[in-house]
C-alpha positions in Angstrom: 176.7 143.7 116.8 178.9 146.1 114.8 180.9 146.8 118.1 181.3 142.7 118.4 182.5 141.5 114.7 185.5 144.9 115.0 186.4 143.2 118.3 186.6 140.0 116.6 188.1 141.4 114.1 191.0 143.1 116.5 191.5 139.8 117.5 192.6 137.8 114.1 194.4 140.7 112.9 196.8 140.4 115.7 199.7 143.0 116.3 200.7 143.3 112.1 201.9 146.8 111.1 202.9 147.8 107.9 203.8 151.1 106.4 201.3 153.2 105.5 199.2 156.1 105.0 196.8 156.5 107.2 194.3 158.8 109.3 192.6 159.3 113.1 191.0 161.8 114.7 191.0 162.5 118.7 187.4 161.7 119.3 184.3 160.4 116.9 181.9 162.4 119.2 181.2 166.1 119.4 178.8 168.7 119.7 178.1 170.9 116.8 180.1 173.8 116.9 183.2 172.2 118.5 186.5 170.9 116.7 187.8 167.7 116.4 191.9 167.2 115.5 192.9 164.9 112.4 196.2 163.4 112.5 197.7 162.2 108.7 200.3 159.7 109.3 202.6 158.8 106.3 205.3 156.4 107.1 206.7 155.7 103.5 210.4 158.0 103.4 209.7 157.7 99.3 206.2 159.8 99.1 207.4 163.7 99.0 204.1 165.7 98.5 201.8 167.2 100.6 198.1 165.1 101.1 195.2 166.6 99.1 193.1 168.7 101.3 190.3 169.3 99.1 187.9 166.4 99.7 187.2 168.2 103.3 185.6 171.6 102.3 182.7 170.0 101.7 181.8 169.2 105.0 184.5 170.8 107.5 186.2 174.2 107.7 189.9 173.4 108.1 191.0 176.1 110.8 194.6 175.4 111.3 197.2 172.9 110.2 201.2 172.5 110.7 203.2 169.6 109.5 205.6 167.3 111.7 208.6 165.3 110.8 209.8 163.0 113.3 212.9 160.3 113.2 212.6 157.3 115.6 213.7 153.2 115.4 212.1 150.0 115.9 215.1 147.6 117.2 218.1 148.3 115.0 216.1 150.1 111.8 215.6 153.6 111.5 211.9 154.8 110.7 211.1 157.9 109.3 207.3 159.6 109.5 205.5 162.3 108.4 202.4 164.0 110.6 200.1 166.3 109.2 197.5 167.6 112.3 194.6 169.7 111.1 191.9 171.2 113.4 188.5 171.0 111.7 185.0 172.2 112.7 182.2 170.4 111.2 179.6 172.5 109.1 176.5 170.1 110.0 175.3 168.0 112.4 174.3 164.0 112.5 176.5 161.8 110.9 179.3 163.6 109.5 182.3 161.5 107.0 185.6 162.4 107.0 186.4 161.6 103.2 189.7 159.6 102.0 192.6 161.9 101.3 194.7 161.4 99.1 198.7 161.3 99.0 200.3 160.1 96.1 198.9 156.8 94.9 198.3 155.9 98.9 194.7 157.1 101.1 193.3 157.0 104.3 190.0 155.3 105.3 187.0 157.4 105.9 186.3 158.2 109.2 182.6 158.8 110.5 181.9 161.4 113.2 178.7 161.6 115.5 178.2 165.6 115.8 175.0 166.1 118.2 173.1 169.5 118.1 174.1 172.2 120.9 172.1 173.3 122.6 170.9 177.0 122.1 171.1 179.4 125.6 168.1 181.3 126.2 167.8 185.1 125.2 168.2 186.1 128.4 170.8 183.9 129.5 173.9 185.0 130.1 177.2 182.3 130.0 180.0 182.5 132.7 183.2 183.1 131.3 184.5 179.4 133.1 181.5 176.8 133.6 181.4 173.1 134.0 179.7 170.1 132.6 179.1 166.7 133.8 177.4 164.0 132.0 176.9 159.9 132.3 176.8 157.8 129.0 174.1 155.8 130.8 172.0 156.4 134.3 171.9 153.2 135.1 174.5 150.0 135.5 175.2 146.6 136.9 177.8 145.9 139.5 181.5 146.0 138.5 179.7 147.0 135.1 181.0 150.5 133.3 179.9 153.4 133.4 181.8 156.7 131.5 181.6 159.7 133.3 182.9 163.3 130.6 183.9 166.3 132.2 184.2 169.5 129.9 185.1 172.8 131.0 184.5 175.6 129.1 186.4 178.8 129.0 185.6 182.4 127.0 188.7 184.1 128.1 192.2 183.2 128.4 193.8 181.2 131.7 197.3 180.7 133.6 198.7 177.7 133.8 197.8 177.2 137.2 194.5 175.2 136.6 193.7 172.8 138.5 190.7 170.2 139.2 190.1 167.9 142.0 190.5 164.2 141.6 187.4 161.7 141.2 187.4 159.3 144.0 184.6 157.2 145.2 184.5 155.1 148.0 182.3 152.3 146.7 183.6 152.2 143.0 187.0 152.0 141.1 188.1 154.8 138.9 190.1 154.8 135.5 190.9 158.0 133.6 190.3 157.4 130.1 193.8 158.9 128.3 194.9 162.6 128.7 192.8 165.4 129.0 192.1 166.7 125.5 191.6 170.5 124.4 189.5 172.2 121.9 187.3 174.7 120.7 183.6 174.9 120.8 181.3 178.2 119.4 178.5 178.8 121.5 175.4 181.6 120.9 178.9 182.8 118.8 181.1 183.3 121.7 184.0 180.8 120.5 185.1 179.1 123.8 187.9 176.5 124.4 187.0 173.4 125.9 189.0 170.9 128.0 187.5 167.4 128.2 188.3 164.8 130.7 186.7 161.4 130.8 187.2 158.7 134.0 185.6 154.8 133.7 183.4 154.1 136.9 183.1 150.6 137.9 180.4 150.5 140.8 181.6 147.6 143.2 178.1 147.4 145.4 174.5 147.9 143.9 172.0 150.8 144.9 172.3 154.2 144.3 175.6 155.6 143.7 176.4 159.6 143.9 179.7 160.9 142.0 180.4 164.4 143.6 180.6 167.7 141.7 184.3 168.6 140.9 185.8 171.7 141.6 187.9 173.5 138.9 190.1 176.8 139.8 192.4 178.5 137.7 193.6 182.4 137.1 192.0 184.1 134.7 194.2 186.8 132.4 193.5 190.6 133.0 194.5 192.2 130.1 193.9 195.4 131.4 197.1 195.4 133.1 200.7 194.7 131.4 202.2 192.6 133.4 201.2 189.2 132.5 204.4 188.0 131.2 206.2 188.7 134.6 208.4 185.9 135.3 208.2 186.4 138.6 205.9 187.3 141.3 201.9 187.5 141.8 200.0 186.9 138.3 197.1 190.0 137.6 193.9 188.5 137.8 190.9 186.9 138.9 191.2 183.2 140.5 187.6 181.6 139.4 186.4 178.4 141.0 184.0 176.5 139.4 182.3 173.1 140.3 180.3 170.4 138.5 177.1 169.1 139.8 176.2 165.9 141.3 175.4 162.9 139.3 173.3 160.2 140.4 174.1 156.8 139.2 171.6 153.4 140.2 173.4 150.5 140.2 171.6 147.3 139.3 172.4 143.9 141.2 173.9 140.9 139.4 170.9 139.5 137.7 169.4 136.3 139.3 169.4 134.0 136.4 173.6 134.1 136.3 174.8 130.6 137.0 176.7 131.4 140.9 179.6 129.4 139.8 180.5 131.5 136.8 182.8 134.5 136.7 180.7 137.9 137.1 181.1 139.5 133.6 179.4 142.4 132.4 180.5 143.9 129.1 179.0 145.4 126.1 180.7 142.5 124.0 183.1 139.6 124.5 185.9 138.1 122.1 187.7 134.9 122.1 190.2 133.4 119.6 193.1 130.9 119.7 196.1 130.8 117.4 198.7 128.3 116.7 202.6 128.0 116.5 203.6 126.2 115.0 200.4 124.9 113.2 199.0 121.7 115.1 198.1 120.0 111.9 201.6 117.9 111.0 202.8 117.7 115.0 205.5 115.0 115.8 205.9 113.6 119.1 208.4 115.5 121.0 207.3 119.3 119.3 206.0 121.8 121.3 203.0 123.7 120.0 202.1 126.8 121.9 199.0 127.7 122.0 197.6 131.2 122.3 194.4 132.2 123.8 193.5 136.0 123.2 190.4 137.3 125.4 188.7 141.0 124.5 185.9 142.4 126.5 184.7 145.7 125.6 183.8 147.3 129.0 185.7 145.7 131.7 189.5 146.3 132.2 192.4 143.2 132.2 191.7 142.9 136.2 188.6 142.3 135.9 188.8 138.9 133.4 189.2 135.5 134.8 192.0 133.0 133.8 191.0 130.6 131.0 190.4 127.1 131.4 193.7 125.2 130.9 194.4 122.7 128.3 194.7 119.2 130.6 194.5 116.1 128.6 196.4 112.9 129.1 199.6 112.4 126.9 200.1 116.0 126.5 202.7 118.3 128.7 201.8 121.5 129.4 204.1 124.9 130.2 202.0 128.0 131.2 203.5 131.2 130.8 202.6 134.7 132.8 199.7 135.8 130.9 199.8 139.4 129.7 197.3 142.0 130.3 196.6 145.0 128.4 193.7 148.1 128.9 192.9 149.3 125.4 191.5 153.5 126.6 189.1 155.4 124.5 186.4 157.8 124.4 183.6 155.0 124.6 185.2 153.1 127.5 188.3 150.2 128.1 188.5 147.3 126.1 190.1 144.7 128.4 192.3 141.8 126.8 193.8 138.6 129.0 196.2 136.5 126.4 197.6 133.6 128.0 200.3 130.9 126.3 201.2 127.3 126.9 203.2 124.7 125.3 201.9 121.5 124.8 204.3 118.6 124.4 202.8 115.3 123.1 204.7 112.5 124.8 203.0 109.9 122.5 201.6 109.4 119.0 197.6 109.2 118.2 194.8 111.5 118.5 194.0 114.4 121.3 191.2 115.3 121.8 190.6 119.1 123.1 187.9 119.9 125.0 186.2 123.2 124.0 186.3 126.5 126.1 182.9 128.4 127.2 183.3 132.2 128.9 179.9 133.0 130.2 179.1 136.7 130.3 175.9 139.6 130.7 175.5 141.8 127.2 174.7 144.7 128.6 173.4 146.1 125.4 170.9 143.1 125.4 170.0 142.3 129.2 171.1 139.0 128.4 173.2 136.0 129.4 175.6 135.4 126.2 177.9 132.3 125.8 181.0 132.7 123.9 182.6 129.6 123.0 186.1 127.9 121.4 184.9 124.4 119.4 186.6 121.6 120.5 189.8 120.6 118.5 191.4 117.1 117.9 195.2 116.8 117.6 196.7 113.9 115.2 200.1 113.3 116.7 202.5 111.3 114.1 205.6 109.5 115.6 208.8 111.1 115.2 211.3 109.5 113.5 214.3 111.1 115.1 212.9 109.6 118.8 212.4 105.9 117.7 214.9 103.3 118.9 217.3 102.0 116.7 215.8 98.4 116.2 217.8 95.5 114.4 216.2 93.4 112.4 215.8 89.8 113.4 216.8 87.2 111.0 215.8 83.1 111.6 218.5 81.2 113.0 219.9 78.7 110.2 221.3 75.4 111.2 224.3 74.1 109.3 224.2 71.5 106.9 227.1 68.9 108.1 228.7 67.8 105.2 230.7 64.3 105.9 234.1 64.1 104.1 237.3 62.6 104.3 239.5 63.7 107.8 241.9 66.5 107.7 244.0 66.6 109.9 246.7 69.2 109.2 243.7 71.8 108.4 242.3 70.8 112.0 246.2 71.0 113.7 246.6 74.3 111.7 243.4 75.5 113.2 243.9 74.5 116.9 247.4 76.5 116.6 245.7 79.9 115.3 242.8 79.7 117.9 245.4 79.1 120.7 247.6 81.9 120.0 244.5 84.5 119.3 243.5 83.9 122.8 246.9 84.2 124.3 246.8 87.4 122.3 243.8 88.6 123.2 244.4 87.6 126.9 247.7 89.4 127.0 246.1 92.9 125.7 243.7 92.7 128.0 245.8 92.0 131.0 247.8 95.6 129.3 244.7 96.9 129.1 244.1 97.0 132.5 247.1 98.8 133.6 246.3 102.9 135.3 249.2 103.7 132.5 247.6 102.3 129.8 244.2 103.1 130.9 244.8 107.0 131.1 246.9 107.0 128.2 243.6 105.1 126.3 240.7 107.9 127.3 239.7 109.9 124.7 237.3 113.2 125.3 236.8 114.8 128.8 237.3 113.3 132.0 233.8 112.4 133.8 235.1 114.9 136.3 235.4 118.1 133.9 231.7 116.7 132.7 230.5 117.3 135.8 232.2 120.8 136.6 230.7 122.0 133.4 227.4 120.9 134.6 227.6 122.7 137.3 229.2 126.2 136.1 225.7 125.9 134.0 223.4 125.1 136.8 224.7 127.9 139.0 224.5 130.5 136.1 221.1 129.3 135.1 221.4 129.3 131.3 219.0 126.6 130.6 220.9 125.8 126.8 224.2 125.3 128.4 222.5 123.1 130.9 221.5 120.9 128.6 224.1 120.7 126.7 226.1 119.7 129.2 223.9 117.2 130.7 223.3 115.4 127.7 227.1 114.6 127.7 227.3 114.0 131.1 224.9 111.3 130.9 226.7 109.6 128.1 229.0 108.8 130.2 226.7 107.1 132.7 226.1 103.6 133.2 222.3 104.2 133.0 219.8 106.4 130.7 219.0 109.7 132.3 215.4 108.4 131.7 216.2 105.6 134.0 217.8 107.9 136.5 214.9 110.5 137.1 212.5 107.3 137.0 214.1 106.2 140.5 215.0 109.5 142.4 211.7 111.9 142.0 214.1 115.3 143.0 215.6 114.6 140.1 212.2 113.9 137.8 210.8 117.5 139.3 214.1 119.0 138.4 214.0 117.9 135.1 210.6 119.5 134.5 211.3 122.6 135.6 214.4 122.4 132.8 211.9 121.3 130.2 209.7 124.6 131.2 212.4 126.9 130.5 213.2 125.3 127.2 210.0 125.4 125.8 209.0 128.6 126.8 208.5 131.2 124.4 208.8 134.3 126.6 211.8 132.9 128.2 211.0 132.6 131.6 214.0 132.8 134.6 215.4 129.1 135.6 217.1 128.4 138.0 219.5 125.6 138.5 220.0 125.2 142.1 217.4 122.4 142.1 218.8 120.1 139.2 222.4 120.7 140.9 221.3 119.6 143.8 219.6 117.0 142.8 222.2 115.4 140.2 225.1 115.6 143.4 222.6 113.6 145.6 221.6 111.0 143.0 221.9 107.8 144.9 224.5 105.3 142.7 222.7 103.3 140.4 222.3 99.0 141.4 223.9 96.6 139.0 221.7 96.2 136.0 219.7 93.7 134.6 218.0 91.9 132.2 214.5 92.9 133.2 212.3 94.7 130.9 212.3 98.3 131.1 209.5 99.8 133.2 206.5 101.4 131.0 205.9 104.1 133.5 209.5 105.4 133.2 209.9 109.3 132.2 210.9 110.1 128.7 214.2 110.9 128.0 214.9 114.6 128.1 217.6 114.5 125.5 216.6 111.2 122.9 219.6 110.1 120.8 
């Protein structure tokens, strides 16, 4: 349960970083006797002292320490950071704390360690100076379930460089190693050896019993009997040793029979799955697009192993998928596997949506049960936008005029006869000048239909989506009919237009190409003379409302 709410809790806190002061250790799991490596971190340039130490000779025996100063950048801005690595032994076994240190008017969290007793060698028995040790976290596993296999190799006396092991493969199972090998030291019947741990994630892929081969370790060991270790050149004095683990059985249960067939096979120690908003949905306008981010952790499988999550499909909503991204969080208990995966969703219409809610079935492996993890269902109040309604004028009853009888005038009715004739001779001779090519090129103001059109083009073949609308939008200004009404009778051009609209909303800013919308704005058929009729309720919305 404790492993479940920090997943969880990994999974609102996000990505958030902030400078700090703050500690971690290179494993949480020893044996007593060994030595574990605690790494202070402070990232403020303004603290100058030196952490106090003091809190840790209670419970540890600081055996070495140096201090590291290291200049890097994030973007464009410098960032300065101060490491302090200390190698401590613990004094007791069980559950050892690692106390809050203090620097300045910053600390650190405390840090619990697991420190198991060692085991003592008999009177009699006699250690090699290299030996090897295998070990399983658990004998037993489902299929596709994970299993953590350590490897520790121990060594009294001093080594070459020229160690080497032999790689884990398996024929029926997928390997992962878990991080770098890590090095330290380890006392034993008070011989002080030093250790190098290894540790690979097993995922068994068919059920029955599973064997993972002994591995063979070699290196040269150091005669110091004879000076001439630090020869640059030439044969190294000493004793090549060859070492090998033994073999490990591992049983390998069969997906249990009560796990519905049609569900993804997931076995995990725990399961996390959260949803986050940009921007919020609460105040949405038709016309915004709201991405939606859906963030699934599973503690014991790796990214490959999760399915994709159910996709958001209701009526009146338009949604852009992005790639998702996949990430393999590696430590000493395992992989923590996370699947995020973004849409947009563009409501087309005002009311309410209605979300259905998401379900991931999975097998706790620390319960032997079947678990259900599930998103509630979510309702979307879409408001009309303001900026997308059409310019309506308001109508006004038609008044008749009253006829008021009076005595004839007619010099005001001669007078009027005059001006109304010699308005439409007026207005008949600028149009006839109106309609000479002199006159009429001389009249055009803004950009020829043609350049419109080139610069539609230069933006479709460079695929930049931005400059592709922009010029679009003027280019259909010019048109005799809506680009709504265009893409509503040539489909090419409706497909086109969605592929545009998936660029524009996408937040990782996915490659468009224009080739398509190009090719379908040159083959537009021309449009038929308009009418009258009432515009078709089915049409597409415009891409670009004015």
């Amino acid at each position: 349960m404790n492993r479940l709410v920090f997943l969880l809790l990994l999974l609102l806190a996000g990505q958030a970083y902030a400078d700090a002061f703050f500690a971690s250790v290179d494993r949480t799991r020893l044996s007593e006797g060994e030595t574990v490596v605690l790494t202070l971190e402070s990232t403020d340039p303004t603290r100058f002292g030196r952490p106090d130490l003091s809190p840790l000779d209670k419970d540890f025996e600081v055996l070495g320490s140096r201090q590291v100063n290291r200049l890097s950048s994030i973007g464009d801005t410098p960032r300065a950071s101060t490491r302090w690595i200390l190698t401590l032994q613990p004094r007791s076994s069980g559950e050892v704390t690692i106390p809050a240190i203090h620097l300045e008017d910053a600390q650190t969290l405390p840090i619990t360690l697991s420190v198991e007793e060692a085991v003592s060698a008999g009177d009699g028995d006699k250690l090699a100076p290299v030996f090897i040790d295998a070990s399983l976290d658990q004998p037993s596993v489902y299929v596709q379930a994970q299993a953590v296999l350590t490897l520790r190799i121990y060594h009294s006396v001093s080594m070459y460089d020229d160690s080497s092991l032999t790689p884990l493969r398996l024929p029926d199972a997928r390997v992962e190693q878990l991080g770098e090998p890590r090095t330290y030291e380890k006392s034993i019947g008070g011989v002080l050896h030093g250790v190098i741990e290894l540790q690979y994630a097993i995922y068994p892929q068919r059920s029955g019993e599973l064997v993972i081969p002994g591995q063979t370790f070699s290196a040269t060991l150091v005669d110091r009997s004879r000076n001439n270790e630090f020869l640059p050149f030439g044969p190294r004095a000493g004793k090549v040793s060859r070492v090998k683990s033994p073999d490990i059985p591992l049983q390998v249960k069969p997906k249990p029979a009560d796990y519905p067939p049609d569900a993804p096979w997931l076995p995990a120690r725990a399961l996390g799955l959260a949803e986050t908003w940009n921007p919020q949905p609460e105040q949405s306008q038709v016309g915004d697009s709201l991405t939606r981010r859906l963030i699934l952790k599973v503690d014991g499988l790796s990214s490959a192993q999760l399915p994709p999550l159910p996709a958001t499909r209701v009526d009146g909503l338009r949604r852009y998928p992005d790639q998702p991204q996949m990430s393999d969080q590696k430590s000493e208990n395992g992989i923590i596997g996370t699947r995020e995966e973004r849409e947009a969703l563009v409501p087309n219409r005002s009311g309410s949506f209605e979300l259905p809610p998401l379900e991931i079935l999975w097998w706790n492996t620390q319960t032997d049960t079947l678990e259900r993890t599930t998103l509630s269902a979510r309702t979307l109040q879409v408001a009309e936008n303001p900026l997308l309604q059409n310019d309506e004028q308001p109508t006004t009853p038609m008044v008749t005029p009253q006829v008021i009888e009076g005595p004839e005038l007619w010099p005001w009715q001669l007078a009027c006869a005059l001006l109304s004739l010699t308005t439409l001779l007026g207005f008949g001779l600028w149009w006839h000048a109106r309609r000479q090519p002199a006159i009429q090129r001389a009249a055009q103001a803004g950009p020829s239909p043609r350049t419109l059109l080139d610069d539609l083009k230069r933006a479709c073949q460079a695929g930049d989506a931005q400059a592709t609308r922009h010029a679009l939008d003027a280019w259909a200004r010019q048109q005799p009919e809506t680009l709504a009404d265009m893409a509503a009778r040539y489909v090419p051009l409706s497909d086109a237009l969605d592929g545009l609209n998936g660029a524009l909303y996408s937040e990782t800013g996915q490659q468009w190409q224009g080739e398509e919308l190009w090719k379908a704005i040159r083959n537009l058929p021309a449009a038929q003379e308009p009418s009258a009729a009432q515009q078709d309720s089915s049409a597409l919305p415009p891409l670009y409302p004015r």
